[in-house]
PADREN-599837 format. One record per residue: residue in three letters; x, y, z of N, C-alpha, C in turn. Coordinates in pm, 1 decimal, decimal comma. Example, Ala and Ser with C-alpha at 12.3 -4.5 7.8 and 13.67 -1.06 7.14 Angstrom:
<"ALA" <1319,0 -569,0 780,0> <1230,0 -450,0 780,0> <1320,0 -330,0 780,0>>;
<"SER" <1285,0 -225,0 708,0> <1367,0 -106,0 714,0> <1290,0 3,0 787,0>>;
***
This chain:
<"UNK" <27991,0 -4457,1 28995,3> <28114,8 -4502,4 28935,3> <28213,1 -4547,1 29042,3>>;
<"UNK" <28197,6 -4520,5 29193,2> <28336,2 -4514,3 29254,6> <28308,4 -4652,7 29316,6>>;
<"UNK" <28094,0 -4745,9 29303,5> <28112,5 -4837,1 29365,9> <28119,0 -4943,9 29304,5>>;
<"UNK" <28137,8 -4891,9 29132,1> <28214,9 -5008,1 29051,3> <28350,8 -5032,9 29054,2>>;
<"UNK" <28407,3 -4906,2 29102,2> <28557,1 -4901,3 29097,4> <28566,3 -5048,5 29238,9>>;
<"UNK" <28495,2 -4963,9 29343,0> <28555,4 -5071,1 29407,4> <28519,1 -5211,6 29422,8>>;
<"UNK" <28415,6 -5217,0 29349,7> <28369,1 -5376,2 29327,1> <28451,0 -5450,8 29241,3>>;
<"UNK" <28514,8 -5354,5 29208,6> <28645,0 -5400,7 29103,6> <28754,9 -5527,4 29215,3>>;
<"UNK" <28757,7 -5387,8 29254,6> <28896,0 -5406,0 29378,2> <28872,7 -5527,9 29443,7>>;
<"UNK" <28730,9 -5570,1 29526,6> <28759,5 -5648,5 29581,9> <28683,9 -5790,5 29512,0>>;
<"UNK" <28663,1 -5778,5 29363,3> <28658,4 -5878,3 29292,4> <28828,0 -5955,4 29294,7>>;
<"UNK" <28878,6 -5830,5 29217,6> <29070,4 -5884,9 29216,7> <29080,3 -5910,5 29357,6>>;
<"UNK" <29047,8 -5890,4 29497,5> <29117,9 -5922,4 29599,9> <29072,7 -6053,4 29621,2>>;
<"UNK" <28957,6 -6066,8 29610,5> <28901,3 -6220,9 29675,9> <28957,2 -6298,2 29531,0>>;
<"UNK" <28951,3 -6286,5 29434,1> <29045,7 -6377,4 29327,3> <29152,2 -6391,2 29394,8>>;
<"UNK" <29276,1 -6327,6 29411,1> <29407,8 -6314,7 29487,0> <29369,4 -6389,9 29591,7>>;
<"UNK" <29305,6 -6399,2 29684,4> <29333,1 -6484,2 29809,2> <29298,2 -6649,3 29735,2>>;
<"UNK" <29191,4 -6625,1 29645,9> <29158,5 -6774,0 29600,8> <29280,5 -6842,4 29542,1>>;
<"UNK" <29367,7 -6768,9 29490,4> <29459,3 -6819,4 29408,7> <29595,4 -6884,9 29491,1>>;
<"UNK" <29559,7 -6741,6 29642,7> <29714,4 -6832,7 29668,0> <29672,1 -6928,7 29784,2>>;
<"UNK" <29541,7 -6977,0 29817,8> <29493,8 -7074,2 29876,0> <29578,7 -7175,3 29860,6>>;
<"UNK" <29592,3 -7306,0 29954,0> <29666,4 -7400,2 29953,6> <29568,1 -7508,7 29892,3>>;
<"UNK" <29570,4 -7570,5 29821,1> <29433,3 -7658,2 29733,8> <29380,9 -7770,8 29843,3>>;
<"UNK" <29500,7 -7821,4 29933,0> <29465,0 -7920,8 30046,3> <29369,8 -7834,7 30143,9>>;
<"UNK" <29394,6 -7714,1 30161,1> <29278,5 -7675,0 30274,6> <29164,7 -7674,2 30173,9>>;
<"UNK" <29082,0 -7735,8 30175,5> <28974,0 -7762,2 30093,2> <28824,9 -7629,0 30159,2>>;
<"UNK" <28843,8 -7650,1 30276,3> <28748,0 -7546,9 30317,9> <28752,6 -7446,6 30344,3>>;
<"UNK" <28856,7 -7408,0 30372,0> <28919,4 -7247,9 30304,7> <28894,1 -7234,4 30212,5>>;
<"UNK" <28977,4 -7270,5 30046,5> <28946,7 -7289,7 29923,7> <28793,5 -7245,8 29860,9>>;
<"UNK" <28663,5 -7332,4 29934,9> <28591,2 -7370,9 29870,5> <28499,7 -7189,4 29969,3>>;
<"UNK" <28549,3 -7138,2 30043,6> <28528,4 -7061,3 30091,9> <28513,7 -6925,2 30032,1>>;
<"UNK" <28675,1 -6891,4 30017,8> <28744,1 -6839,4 29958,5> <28666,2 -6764,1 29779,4>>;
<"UNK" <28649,5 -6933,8 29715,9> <28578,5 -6946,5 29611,4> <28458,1 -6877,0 29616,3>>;
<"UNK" <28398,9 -6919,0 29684,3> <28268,5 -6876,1 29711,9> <28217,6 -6684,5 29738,0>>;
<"UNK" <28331,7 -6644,2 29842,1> <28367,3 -6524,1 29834,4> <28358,1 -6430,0 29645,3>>;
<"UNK" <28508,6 -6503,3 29615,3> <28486,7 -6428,0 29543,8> <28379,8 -6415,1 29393,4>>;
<"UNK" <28327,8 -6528,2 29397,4> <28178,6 -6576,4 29326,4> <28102,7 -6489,8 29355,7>>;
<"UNK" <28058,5 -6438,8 29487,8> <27980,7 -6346,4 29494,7> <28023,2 -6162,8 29458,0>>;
<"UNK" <28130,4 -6192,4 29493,1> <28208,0 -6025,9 29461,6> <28159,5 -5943,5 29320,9>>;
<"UNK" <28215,0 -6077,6 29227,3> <28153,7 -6112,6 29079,2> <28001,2 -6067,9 29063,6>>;
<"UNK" <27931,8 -6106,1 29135,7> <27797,7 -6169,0 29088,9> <27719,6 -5986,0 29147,0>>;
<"UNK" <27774,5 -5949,5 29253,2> <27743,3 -5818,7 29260,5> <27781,5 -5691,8 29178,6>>;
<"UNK" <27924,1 -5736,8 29162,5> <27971,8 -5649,7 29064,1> <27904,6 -5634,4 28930,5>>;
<"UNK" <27890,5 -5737,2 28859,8> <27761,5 -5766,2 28734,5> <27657,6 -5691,6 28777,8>>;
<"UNK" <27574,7 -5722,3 28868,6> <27467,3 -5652,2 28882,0> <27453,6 -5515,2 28897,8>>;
<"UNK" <27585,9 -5428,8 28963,1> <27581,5 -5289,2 28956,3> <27621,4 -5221,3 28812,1>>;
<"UNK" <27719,2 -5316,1 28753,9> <27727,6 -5283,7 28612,7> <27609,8 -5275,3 28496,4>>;
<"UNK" <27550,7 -5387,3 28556,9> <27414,8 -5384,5 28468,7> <27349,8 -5249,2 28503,3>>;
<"UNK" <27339,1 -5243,3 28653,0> <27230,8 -5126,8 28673,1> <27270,2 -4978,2 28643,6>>;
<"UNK" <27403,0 -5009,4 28614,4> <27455,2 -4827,7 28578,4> <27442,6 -4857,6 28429,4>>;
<"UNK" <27417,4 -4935,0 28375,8> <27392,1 -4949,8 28212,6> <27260,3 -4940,3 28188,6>>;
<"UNK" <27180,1 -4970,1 28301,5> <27052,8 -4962,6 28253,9> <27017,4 -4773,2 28286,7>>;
<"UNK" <27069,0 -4749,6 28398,1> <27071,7 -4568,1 28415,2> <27043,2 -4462,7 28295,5>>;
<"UNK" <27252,0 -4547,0 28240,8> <27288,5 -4468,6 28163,5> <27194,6 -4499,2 28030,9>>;
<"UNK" <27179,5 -4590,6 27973,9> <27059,4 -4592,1 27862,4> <26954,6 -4521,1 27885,8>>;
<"UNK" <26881,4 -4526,9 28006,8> <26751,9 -4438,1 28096,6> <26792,6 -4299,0 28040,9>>;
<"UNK" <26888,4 -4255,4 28080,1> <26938,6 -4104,4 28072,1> <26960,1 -4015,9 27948,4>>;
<"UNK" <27018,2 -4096,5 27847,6> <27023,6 -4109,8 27716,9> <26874,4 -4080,5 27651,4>>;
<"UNK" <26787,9 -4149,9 27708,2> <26675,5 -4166,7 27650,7> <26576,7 -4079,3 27677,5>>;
<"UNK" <26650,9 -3960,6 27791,8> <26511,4 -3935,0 27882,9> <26471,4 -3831,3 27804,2>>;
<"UNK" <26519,3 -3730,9 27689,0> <26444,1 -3626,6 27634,6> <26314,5 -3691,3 27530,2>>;
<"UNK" <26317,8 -3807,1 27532,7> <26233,6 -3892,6 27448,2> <26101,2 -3862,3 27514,8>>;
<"UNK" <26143,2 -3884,5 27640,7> <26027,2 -3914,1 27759,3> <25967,5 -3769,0 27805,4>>;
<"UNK" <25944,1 -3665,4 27729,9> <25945,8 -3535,3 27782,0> <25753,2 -3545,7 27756,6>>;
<"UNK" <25648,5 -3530,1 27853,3> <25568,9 -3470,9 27811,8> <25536,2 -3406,7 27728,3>>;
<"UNK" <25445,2 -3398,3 27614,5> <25432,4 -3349,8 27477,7> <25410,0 -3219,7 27494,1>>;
<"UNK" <25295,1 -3188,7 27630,7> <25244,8 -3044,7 27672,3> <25359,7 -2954,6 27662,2>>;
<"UNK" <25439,7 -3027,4 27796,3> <25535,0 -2972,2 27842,3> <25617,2 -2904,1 27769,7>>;
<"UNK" <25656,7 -2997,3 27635,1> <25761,0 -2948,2 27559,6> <25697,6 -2888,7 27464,0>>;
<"UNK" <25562,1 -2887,2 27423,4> <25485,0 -2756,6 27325,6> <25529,5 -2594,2 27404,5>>;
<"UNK" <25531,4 -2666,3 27558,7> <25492,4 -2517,3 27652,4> <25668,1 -2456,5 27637,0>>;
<"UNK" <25781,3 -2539,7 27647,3> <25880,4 -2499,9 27659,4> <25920,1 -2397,4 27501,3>>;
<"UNK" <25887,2 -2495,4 27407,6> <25941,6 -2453,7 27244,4> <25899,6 -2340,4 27219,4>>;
<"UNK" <25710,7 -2307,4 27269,1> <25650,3 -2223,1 27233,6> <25736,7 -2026,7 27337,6>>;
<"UNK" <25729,9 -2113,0 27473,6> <25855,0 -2013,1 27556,1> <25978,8 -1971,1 27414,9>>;
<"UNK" <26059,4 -2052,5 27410,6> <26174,2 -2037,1 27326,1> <26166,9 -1940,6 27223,8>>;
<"UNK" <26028,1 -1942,7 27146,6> <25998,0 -1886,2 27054,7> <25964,1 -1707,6 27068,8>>;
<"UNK" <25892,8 -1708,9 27211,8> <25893,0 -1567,8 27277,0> <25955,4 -1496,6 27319,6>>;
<"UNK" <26114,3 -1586,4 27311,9> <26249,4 -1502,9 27417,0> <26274,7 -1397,7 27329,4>>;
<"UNK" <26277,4 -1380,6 27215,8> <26320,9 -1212,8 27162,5> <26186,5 -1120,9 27232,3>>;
<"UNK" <26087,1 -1154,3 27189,7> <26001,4 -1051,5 27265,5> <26006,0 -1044,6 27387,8>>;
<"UNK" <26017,4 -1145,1 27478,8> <26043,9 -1111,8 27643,7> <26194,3 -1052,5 27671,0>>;
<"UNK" <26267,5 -1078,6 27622,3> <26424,8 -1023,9 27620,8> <26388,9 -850,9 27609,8>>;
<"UNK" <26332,1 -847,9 27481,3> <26315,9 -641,0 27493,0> <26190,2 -571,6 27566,4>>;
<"UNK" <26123,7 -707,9 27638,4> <26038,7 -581,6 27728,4> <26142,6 -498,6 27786,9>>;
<"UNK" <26111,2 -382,3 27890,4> <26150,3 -304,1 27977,7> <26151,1 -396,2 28122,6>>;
<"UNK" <26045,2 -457,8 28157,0> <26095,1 -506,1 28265,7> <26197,6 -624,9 28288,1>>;
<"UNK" <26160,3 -674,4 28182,6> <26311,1 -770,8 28220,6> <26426,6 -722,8 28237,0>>;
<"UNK" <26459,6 -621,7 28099,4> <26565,1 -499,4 28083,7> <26617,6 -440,6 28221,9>>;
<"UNK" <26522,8 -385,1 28306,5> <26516,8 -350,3 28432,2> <26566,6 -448,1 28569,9>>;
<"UNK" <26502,8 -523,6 28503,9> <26507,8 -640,2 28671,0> <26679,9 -695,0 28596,9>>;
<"UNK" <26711,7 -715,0 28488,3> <26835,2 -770,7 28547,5> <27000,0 -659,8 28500,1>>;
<"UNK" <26934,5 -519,3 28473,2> <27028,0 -430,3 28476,1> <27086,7 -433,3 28358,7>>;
<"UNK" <26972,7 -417,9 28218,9> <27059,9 -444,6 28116,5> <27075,6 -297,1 28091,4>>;
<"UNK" <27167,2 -241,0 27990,6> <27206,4 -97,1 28004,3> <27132,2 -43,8 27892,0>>;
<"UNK" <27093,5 119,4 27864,5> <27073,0 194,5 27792,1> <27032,5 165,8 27652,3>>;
<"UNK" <27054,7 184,8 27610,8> <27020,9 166,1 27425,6> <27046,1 322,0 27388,7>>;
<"UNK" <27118,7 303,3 27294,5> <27172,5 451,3 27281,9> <27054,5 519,1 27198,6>>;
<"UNK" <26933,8 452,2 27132,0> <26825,5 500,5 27081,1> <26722,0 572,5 27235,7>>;
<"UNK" <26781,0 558,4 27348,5> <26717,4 594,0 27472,2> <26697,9 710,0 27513,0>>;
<"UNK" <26576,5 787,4 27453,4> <26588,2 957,8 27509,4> <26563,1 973,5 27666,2>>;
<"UNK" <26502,9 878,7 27754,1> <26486,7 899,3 27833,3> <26526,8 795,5 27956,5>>;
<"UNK" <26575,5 870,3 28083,4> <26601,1 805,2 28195,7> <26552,4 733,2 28215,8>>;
<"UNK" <26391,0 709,2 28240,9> <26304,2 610,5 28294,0> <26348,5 486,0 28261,3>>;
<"UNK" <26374,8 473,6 28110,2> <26441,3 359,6 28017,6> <26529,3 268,1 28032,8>>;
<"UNK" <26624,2 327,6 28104,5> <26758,4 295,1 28168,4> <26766,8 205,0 28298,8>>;
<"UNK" <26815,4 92,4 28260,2> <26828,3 51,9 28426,0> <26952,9 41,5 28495,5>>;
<"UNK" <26986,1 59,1 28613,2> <27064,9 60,3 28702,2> <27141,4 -60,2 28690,0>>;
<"UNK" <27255,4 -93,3 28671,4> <27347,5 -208,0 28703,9> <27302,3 -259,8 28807,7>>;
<"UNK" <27289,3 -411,8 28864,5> <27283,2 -492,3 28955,7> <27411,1 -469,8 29060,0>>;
<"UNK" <27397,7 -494,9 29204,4> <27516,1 -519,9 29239,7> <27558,5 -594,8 29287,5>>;
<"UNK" <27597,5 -709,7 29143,5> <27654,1 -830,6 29217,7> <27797,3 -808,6 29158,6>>;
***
């Protein structure tokens, strides 16, 4: 975004010099012109290409491997059962359960 911003900028700048050109210096002018013709012509093209990105990006959960996303949904579907093992419980310090007769059960707070 910041190198459309400034393709902006020096689209309007090379316009501005074209404009206050003197029309008799012809090769300045036609210079000038030319300048900012191209300023333009780059600027378009980065606009295009952040449009083509942003459509890309938009689009990309489309593009997900079918496996992949059987393997993810089917995960999703297991998080209550992996959530109440004990070791997860453990590894990230979830607390007690007041149904908990025993210590072993219990894990220690993290210390972050």
């Amino acid at each position: 975004m910041q190198q459309v911003d400034r393709l902006h900028y020096e689209a309007r700048l090379a316009e501005r010099q074209f404009n206050r050109v003197d029309p008799d210096n012809r090769l300045v002018a036609a210079e000038l012109e030319r300048r900012w013709k191209a300023a333009l012509l780059e600027l378009r093209r980065v606009e295009e290409a952040l449009a083509r990105r942003t459509m890309t990006a938009a689009s990309g959960p489309d593009r997900i491997d079918p496996r992949l996303r059987a393997k993810v949904v089917a995960l999703g579907q297991r998080m209550p059962e992996i959530w109440a093992t004990h070791r997860l419980a453990a590894s990230i310090g979830r607390p007690c359960s007041a149904a908990s007769s025993t210590r072993s059960s219990c894990a220690a707070p993290l210390g972050i």
